[in-house]
C-alpha positions as CSV (number, residue, x, y, z in Angstrom):
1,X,-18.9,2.9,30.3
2,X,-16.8,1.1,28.0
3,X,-17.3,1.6,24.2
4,X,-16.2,-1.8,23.4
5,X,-17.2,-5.6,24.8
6,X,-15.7,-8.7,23.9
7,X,-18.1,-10.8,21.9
8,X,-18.4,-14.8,20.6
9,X,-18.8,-14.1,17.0
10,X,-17.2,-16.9,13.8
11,X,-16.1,-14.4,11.1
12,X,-17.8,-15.4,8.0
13,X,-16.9,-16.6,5.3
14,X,-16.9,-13.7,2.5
15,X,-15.5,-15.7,-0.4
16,X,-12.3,-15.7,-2.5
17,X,-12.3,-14.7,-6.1
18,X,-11.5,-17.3,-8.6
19,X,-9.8,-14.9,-11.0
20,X,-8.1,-11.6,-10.7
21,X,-9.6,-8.7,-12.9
22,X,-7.1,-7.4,-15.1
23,X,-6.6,-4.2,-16.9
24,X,-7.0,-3.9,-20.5
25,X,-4.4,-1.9,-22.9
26,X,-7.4,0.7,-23.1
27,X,-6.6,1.3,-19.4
28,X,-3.0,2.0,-19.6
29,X,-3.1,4.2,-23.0
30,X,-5.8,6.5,-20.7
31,X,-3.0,7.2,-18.0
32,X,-0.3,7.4,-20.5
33,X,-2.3,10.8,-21.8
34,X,-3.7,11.9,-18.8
35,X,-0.1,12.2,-17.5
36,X,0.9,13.7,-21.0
37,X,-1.7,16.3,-20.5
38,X,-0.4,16.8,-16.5
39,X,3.3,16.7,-18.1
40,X,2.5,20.0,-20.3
41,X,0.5,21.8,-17.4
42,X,3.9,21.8,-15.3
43,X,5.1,23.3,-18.3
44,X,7.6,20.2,-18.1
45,X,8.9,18.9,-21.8
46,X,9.9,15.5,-21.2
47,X,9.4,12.4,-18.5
48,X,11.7,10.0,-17.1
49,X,10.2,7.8,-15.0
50,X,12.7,5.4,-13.1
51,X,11.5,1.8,-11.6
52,X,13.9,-1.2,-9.6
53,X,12.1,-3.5,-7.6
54,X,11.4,-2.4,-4.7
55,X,10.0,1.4,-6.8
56,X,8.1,0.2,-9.2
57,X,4.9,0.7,-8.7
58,X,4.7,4.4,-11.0
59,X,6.3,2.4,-14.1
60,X,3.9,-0.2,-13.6
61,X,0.8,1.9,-13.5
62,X,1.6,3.5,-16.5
63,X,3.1,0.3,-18.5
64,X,1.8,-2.4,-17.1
65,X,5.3,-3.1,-17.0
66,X,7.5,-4.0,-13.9
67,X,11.6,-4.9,-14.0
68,X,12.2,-7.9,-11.8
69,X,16.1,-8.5,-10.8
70,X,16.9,-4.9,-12.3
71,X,16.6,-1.2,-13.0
72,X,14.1,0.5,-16.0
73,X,13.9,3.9,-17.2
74,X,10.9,4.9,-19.5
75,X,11.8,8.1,-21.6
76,X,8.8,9.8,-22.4
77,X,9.2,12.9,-25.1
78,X,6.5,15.1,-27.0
79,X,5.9,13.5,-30.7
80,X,8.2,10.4,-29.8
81,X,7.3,6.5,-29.0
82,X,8.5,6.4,-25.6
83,X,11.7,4.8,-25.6
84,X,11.9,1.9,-22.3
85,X,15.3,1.1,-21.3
86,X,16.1,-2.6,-19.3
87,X,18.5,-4.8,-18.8
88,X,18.6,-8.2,-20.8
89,X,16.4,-10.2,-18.5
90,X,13.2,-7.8,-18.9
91,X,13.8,-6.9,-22.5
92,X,10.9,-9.4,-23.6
93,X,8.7,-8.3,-21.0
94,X,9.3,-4.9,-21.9
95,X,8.4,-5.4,-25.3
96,X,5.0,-7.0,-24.2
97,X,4.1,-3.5,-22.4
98,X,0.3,-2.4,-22.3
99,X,1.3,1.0,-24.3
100,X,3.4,1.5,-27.5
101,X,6.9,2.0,-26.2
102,X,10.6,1.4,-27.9
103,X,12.0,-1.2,-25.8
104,X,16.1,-1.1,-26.2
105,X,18.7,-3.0,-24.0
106,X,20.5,-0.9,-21.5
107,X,23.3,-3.4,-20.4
108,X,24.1,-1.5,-17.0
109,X,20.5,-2.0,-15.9
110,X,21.8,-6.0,-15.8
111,X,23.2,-8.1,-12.9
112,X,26.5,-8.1,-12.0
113,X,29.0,-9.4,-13.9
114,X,26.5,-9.6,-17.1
115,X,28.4,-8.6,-20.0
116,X,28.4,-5.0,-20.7
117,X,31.1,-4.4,-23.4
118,X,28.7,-3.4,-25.8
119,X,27.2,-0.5,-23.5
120,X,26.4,2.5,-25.4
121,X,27.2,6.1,-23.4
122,X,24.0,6.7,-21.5
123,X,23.7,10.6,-23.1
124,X,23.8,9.0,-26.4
125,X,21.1,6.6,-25.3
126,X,19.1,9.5,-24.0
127,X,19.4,11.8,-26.4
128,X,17.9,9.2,-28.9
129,X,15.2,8.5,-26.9
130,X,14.2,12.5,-27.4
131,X,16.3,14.3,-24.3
132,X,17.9,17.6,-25.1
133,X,19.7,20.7,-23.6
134,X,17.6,23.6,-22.2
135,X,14.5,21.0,-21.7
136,X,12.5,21.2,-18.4
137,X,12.9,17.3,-18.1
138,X,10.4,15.9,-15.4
139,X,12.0,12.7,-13.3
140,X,9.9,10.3,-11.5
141,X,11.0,7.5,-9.4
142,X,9.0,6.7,-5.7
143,X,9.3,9.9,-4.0
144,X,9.3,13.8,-3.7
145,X,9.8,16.1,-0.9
146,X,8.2,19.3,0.7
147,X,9.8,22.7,2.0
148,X,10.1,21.6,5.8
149,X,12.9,19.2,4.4
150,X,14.4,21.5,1.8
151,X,14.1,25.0,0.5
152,X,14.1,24.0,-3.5
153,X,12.0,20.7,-2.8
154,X,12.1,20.6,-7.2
155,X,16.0,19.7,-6.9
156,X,15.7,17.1,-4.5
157,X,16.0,13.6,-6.7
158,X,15.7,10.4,-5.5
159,X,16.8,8.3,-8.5
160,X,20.6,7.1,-9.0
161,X,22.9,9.7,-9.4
162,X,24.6,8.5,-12.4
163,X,21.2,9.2,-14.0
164,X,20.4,12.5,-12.5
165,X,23.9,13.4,-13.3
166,X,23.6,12.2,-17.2
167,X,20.5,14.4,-17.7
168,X,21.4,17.7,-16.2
169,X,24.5,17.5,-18.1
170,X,22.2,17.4,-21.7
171,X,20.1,19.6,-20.2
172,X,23.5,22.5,-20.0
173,X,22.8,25.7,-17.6
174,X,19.6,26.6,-19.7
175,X,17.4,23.2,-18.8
176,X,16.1,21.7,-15.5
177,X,15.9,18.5,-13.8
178,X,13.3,18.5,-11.5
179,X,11.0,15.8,-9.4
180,X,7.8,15.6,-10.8
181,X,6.7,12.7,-8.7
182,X,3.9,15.0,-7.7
183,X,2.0,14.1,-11.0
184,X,1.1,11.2,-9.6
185,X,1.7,10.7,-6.4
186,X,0.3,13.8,-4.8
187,X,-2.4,12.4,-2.5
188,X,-5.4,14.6,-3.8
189,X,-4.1,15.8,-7.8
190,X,-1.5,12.9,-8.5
191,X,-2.9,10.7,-10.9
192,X,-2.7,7.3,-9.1
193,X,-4.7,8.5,-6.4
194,X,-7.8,7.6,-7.8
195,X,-8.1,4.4,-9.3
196,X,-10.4,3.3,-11.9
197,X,-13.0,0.7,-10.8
198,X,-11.2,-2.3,-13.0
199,X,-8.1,-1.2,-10.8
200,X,-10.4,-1.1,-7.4
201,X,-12.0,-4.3,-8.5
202,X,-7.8,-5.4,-8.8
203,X,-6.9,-4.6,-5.5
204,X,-10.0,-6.4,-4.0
205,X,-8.0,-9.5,-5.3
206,X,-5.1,-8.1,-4.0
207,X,-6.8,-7.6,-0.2
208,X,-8.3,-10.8,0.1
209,X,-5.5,-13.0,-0.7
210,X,-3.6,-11.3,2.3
211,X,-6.5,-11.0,4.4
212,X,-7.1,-14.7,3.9
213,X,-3.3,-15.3,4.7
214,X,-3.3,-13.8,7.8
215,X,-6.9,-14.8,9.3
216,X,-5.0,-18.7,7.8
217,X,-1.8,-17.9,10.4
218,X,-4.5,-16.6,13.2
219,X,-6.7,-20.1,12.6
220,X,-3.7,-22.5,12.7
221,X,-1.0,-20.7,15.1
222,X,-0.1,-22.8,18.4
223,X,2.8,-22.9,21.2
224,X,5.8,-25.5,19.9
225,X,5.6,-24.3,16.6
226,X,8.4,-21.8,15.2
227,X,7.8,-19.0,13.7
228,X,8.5,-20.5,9.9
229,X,6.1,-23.3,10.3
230,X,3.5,-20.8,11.9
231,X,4.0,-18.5,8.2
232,X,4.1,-21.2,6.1
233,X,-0.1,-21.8,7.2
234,X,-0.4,-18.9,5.3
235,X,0.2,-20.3,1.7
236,X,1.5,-17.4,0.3
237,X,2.8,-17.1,-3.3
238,X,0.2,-15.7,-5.4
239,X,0.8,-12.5,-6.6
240,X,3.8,-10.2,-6.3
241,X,4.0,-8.5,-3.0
242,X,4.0,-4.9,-2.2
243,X,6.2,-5.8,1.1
244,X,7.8,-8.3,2.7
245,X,6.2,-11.0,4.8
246,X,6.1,-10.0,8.6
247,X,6.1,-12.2,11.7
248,X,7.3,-11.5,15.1
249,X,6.8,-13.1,19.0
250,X,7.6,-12.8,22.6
251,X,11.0,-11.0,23.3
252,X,11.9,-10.7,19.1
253,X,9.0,-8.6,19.2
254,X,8.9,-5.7,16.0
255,X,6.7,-5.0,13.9
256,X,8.3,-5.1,10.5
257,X,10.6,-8.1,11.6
258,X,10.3,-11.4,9.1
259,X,9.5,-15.0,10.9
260,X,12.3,-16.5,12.6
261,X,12.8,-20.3,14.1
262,X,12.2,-18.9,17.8
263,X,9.6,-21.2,19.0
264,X,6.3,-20.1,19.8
265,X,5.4,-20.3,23.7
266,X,1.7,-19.6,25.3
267,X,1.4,-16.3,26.6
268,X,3.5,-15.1,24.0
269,X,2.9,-11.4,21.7
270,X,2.9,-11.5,18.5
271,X,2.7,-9.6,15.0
272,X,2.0,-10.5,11.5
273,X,1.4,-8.5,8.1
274,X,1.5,-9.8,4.2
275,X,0.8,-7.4,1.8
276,X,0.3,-7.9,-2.0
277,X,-0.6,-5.1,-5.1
278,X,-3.6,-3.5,-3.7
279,X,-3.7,-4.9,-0.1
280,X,-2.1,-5.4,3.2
281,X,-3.1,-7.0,6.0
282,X,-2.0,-6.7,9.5
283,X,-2.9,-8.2,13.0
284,X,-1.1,-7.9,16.3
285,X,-2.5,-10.2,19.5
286,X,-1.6,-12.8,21.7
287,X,-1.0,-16.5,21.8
288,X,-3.7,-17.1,24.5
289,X,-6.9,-18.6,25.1
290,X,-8.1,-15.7,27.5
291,X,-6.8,-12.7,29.3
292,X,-5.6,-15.7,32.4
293,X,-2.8,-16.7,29.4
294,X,-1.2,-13.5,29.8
295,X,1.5,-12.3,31.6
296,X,0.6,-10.9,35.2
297,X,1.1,-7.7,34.5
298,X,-0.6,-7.7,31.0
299,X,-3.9,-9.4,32.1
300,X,-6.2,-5.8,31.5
301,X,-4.7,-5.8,27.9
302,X,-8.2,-5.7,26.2
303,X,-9.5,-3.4,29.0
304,X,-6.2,-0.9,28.3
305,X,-4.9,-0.9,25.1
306,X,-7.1,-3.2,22.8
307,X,-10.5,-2.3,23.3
308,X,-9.8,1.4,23.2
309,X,-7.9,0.8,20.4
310,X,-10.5,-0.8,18.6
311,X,-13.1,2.0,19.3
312,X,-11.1,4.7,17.6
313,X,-10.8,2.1,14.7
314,X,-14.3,2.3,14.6
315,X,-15.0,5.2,15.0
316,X,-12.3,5.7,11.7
317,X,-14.3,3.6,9.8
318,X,-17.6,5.6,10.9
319,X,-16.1,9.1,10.0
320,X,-13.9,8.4,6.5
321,X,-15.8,8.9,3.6
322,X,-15.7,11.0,0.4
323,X,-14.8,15.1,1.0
324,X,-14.1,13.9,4.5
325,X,-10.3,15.7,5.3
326,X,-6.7,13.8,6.7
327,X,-7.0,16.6,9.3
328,X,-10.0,15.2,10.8
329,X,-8.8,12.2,11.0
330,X,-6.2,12.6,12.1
331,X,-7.4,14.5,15.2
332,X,-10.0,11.7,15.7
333,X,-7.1,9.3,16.2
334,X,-5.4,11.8,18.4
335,X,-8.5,12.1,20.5
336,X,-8.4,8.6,21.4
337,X,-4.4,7.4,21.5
338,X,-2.2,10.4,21.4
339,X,-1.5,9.8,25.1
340,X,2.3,8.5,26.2
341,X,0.8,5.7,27.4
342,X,-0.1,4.6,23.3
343,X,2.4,6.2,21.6
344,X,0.5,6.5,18.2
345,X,3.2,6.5,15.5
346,X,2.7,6.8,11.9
347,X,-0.4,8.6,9.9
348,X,-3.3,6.9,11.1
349,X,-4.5,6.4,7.3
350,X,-2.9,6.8,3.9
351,X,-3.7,5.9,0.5
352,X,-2.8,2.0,-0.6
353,X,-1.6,1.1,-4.3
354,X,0.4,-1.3,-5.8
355,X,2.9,0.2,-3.4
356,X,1.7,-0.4,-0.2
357,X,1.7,3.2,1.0
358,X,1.7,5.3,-1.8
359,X,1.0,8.9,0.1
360,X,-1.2,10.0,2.7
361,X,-3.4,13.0,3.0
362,X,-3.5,12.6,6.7
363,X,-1.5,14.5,8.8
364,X,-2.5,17.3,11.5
365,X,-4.6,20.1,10.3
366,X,-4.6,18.6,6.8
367,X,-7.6,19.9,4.8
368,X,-7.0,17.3,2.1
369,X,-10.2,15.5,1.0
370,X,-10.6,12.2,0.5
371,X,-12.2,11.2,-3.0
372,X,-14.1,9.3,-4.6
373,X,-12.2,6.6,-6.4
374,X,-9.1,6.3,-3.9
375,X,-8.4,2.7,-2.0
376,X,-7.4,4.1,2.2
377,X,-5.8,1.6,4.7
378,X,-6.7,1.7,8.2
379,X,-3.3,1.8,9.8
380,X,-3.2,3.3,13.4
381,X,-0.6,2.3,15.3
382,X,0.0,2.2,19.1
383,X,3.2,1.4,20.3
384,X,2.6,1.2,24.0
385,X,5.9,-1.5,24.4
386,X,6.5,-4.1,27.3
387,X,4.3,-5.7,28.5
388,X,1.0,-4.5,26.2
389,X,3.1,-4.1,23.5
390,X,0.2,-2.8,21.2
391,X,-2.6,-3.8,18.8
392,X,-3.2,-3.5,14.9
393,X,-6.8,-3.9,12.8
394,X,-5.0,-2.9,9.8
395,X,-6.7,-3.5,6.2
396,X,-7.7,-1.3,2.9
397,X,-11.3,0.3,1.9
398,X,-12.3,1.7,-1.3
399,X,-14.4,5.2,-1.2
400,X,-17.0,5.1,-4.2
401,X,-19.7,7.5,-5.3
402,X,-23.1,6.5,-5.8
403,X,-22.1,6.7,-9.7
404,X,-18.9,4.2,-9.2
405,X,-20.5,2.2,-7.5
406,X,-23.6,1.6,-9.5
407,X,-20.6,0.7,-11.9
408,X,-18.8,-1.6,-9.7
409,X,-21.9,-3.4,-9.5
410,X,-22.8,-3.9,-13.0
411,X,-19.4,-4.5,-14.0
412,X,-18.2,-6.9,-11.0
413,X,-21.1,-8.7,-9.0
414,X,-18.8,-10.9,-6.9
415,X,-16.6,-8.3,-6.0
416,X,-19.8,-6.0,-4.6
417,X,-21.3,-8.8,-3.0
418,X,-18.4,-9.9,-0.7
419,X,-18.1,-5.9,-0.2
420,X,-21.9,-6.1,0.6
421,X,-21.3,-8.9,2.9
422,X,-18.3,-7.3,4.6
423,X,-20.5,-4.3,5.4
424,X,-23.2,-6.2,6.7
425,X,-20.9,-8.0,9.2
426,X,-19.1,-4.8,10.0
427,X,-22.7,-3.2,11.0
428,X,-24.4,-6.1,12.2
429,X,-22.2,-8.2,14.6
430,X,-19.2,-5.0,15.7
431,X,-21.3,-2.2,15.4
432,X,-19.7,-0.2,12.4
433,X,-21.6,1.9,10.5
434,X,-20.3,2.4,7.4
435,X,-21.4,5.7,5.2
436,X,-22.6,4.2,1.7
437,X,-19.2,5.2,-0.1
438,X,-17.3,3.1,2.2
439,X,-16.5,-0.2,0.6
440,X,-14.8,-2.5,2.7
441,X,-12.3,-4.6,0.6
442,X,-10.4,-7.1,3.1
443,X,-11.8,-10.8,4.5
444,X,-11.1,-9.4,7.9
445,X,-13.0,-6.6,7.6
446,X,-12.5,-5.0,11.2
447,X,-12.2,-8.4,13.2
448,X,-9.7,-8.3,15.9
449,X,-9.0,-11.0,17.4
450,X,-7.3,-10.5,21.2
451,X,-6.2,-13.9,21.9
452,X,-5.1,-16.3,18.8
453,X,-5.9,-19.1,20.4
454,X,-9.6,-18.2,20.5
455,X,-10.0,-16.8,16.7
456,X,-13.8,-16.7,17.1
457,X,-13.7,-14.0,20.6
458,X,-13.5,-10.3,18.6
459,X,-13.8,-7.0,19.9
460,X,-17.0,-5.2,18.7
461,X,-18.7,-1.8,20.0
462,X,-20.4,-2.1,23.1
């Protein structure tokens, strides 16, 4: 018997916040010592933590601070103000950073063809900013690495060279360079993998404005419309995104492809994901009324892919919770899809920040726990290809203890009742039992929608 069923059910509407918490210096002088404290127990003397665009979710979490156009660097030495180098187009908002920190213009950070006659030698820069030879000096930029890949995983640095090079150079044959991106991005000690409640309360904002962009897309999508004018239903544009707007159909089919003007016909696949600081959001259906809108060979595709799909969703919602380990599940997802006919790909869960995957405790025979405080996304992916193609429910949770939440509560009523609401629906009309500590932070919460042009027809347990 099927675990699943096809059901007539109008997703309700949870609310959208009017205003977006926001974290006070208090916050942000907390980390900066709490990483100061984790800096010393590595025995490391100084930080240097490196941000660009696209990486700059740990400078950010500590400074409140992200470059936009260019490169930072944030220099951060015992019994010093740490010293934060940018370019000339983020030296003001540098300056307004939520800790104490020496903002100074480092003219190679800037755009191309800027002027950069004045640049001072970068050892000089770093030496005044408190780097010296035989230091242990502690780089962080988006990424560290593991002994499978490397037998001195330490050495392995991600940042630009020119950097890397710079320091071990003051550092002479006595120092170290190492990656200490560990710190906080470790999945169960790093710092930034449990979040504060202000910070969970945050990325609530950050998961409903994407959830509500996609269900938007889902609500408004028909055949003769291109992929552009489908995206632009979404009415993106209000907070900075943590990756770049998907949108895919028929034969241009992939999942982290961006909208194109390829015209939307009935019958056809298609993919779509926006993600913002705290959030991302992902569906994956077809444009059809009914299973008769489908290609011949595709007609079973709730019977075959979605609907068992959806079940181990489910049951992933049902099992996550606090002390729970990545190992089980990841072996619950591998119960259900690791067949060749799915071809699961990816983690099926990680952690979600302002980076939309920060790191993931979930991996096979992981005994990482999950804690109380982190934010998980659902993201199990099939990739079954032509002509099921595959399915996504994809959206973030936070895990809270009886104590957090009691705070969340008190401190945010609006956020815990649309969380309140969201559980109700999940239990209620699919069938999801959440464990208390599971605190469902996306408008979508678990809907899947087969066929697009039906929005209200979701899968639910049977």
């Amino acid at each position: 018997m099927p675990a699943f069923k096809l059901i007539d059910a109008k997703l309700p509407d949870f609310g959208v916040p009017k205003t977006r918490p926001e974290l006070d210096r208090s916050v942000h002088v907390a980390r900066f010592n709490a990483l100061n404290r984790a800096r010393r127990a590595a025995g490391l003397d100084v930080l240097v933590v490196y941000a660009d665009r696209e990486h700059a979710a740990n400078l950010a979490y500590l400074t409140g601070f992200d470059p936009r156009f260019e490169e930072a660097l944030l220099v951060i030495a015992p019994d010093a103000t740490p010293t934060l180098l940018t370019g000339p187009e983020n030296l003001g908002r540098a300056n307004a950073a939520a800790i104490e920190v020496e903002a100074r213009l480092y003219p190679p950070f800037g755009l191309m063809g800027q002027d950069r006659t004045k640049t001072p030698a970068l050892d000089e820069v770093l030496g005044n900013a408190g780097i010296a030879a035989n230091q242990r000096i502690g780089v962080l930029g988006w990424k560290y690495f593991g002994p499978s890949e490397v037998s001195k995983p330490e050495s392995w640095l991600e940042t630009p060279s020119y950097i890397i090079d710079t320091l071990r150079q003051i550092a002479g044959p006595e120092g170290r360079v190492v990656n200490a991106n560990a710190l906080l991005m470790h999945p169960v000690t790093g710092l930034r993998a449990v979040n504060e409640i202000v910070q969970i309360a945050q990325f609530e904002f950050g998961a409903v404005a994407c959830s509500e962009a996609v269900k938007a897309l889902i609500g408004s999508v028909r055949p003769g419309m291109s992929g552009f004018e489908a995206v632009q239903n979404m009415r993106l544009g209000v907070l900075p995104h943590s990756c770049h707007t998907m949108f895919s159909s028929g034969d241009e089919l992939v999942g982290l492809n961006s909208p194109t003007g390829r015209v939307l016909e009935k019958g056809d696949p298609m993919t779509t994901a926006v993600g913002y600081w705290g959030g991302l959001s992902s569906r994956m259906g077809w444009l059809a009324e009914d299973a008769g809108d489908l290609p011949d060979d595709a007609r079973d595709y709730v019977e075959r892919l979605a609907g068992p799909y959806f079940a181990c969703a489910a049951e992933w919602y049902e099992t996550i919770g606090i002390g729970v380990t990545g190992g089980e599940l990841d072996a619950l997802a591998r119960r259900h899809l690791d067949t060749p006919f799915f071809k699961l790909v990816l983690n099926p869960g990680h952690l979600i920040h302002i980076d939309e995957w920060m790191n993931t405790q979930v991996y096979p025979g992981s005994t990482e726990p999950f804690l109380s405080g982190q934010c998980v996304q659902v993201d199990i992916i099939p990739a079954a290809g032509p002509p099921y193609y595959g399915a996504n429910i994809e959206d973030g949770i936070a895990l809270l203890d009886a104590r957090g939440r009691d705070e969340l509560r008190a401190s945010f009523p609006d956020v815990w009742n649309r969380i309140e609401a969201r559980r109700a629906f999940m239990g209620d009309v699919l069938g999801i039992r959440l464990k208390p500590e599971v605190l469902p932070l996306s408008n979508l919460a678990g809907a899947m929608p087969p066929f697009w042009l039906a929005p209200e027809r979701i899968v639910s347990k049977a």
